[in-house]
C-alpha positions in Angstrom: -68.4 12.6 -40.7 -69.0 12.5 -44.5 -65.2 11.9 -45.4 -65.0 9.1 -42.7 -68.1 7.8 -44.3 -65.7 8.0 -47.9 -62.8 6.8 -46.3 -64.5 3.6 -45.5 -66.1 2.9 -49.2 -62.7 3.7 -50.4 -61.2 1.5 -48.0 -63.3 -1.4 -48.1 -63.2 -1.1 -51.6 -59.2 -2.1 -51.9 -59.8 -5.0 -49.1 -62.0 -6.4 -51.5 -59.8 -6.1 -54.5 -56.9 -7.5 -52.5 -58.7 -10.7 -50.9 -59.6 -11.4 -54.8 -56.3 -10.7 -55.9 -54.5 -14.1 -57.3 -51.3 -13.8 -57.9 -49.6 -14.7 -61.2 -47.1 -17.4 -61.8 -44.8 -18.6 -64.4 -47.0 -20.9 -66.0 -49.2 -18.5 -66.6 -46.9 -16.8 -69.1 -44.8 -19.8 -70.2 -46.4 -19.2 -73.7 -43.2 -16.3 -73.5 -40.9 -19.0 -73.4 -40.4 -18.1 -77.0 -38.2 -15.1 -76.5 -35.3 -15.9 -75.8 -32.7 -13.3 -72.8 -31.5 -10.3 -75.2 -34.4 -10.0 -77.2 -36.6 -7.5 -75.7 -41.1 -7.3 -75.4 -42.9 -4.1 -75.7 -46.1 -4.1 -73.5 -48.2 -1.5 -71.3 -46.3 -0.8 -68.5 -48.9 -3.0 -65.7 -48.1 -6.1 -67.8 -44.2 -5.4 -68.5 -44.0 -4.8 -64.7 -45.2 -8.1 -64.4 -43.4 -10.6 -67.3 -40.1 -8.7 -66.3 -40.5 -9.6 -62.7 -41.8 -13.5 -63.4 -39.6 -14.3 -66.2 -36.7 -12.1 -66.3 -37.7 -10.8 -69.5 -36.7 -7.6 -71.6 -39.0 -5.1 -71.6 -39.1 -1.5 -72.9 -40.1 -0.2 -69.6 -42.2 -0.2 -66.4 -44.6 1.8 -64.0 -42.7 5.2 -62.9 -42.8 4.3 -59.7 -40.4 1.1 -60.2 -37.0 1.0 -61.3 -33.8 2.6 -60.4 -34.4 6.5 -58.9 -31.6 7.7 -60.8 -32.6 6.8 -64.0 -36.1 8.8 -63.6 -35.9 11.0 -66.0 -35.6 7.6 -68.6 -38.1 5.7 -66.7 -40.8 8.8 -67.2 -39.6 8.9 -71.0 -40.4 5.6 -71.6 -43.4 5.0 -69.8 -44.6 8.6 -71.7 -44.0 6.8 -74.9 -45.2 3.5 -73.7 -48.7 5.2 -73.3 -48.2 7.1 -76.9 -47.7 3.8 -78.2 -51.1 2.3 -76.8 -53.2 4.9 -76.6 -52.5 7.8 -78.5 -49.9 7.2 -82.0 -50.7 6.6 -85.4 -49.0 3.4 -87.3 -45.8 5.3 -88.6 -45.0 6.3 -84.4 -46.2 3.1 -83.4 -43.1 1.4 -85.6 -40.7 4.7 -84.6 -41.1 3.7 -80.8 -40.4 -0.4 -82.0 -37.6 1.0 -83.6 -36.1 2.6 -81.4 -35.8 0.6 -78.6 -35.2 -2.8 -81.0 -38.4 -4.3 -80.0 -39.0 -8.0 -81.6 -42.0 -8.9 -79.8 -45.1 -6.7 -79.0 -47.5 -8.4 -76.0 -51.3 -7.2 -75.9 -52.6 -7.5 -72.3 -56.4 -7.1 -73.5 -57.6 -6.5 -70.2 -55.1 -3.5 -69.6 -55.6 -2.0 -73.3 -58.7 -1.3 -74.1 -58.3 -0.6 -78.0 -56.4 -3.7 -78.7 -58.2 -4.5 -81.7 -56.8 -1.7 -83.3 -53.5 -1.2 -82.1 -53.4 -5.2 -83.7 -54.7 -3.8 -86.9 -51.9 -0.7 -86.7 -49.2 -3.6 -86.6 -50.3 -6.3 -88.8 -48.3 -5.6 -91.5 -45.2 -5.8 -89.3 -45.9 -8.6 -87.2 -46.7 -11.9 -86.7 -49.3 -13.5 -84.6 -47.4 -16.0 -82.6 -49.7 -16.6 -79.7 -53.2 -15.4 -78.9 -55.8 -16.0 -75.9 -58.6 -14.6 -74.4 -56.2 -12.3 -72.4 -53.2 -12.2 -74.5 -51.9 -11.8 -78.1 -48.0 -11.6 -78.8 -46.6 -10.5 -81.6 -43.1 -11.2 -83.7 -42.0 -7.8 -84.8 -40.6 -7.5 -88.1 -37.8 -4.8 -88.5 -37.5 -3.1 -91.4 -34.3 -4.1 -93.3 
């Protein structure tokens, strides 16, 4: 009886979040209009699964459980690193991972990453502030020459 009982708080509990789910739309991120189809956006996998979906746009990489099956063993890598870049890397691996996978622009979802503020201080040096709201910042990455 008492796991029914949980089963229905868990269940009515995703209802809820689905009937106030809105769904994005293009307008919504037309401030990415900026980059332009072979430059590529590093941003936490939620948001990248989103921007790459609604504007065809480059990312670094996704959610593990989107993308092609047979490339799983790249999908994990990059999600792994995608985390290590916002939660868990010092400045010098923050600029390894933008390196690596030629990012030129960084996008901040400050809902999805909770220490924005100081992954933004991390990057300042290397970037440029080219758009900021009270959900977003996006950055132009500055490669080292």
């Amino acid at each position: 009886f008492v796991i029914i009982i949980i089963g229905f708080f868990y269940f009515s509990e995703k209802i809820q979040y689905h009937i106030n789910w809105e769904p994005f739309t293009t307008g919504e991120f037309s401030f990415l209009n900026i980059v332009s189809e072979n430059e590529t956006v590093l941003s936490d996998p939620e948001t990248s699964l989103i921007i790459s979906g609604i504007k065809g746009i480059n990312v670094v990489g996704i959610t593990k459980n989107h993308g092609n099956p047979l490339n799983i063993n790249q999908i994990s890598i990059r999600y792994d690193e995608l985390n290590k870049f916002f939660y868990n890397s010092s400045e010098i691996e923050k600029i390894i991972i933008l390196d690596k996978y030629g990012v030129d622009y960084i996008l901040i979802n400050k809902l999805n990453t909770k220490n924005f503020k100081n992954i933004s201080t991390q990057i300042h040096n290397k970037s440029e502030l080219k758009y900021e709201s009270i959900t977003y910042n996006l950055y132009r990455y500055q490669h080292e020459i």
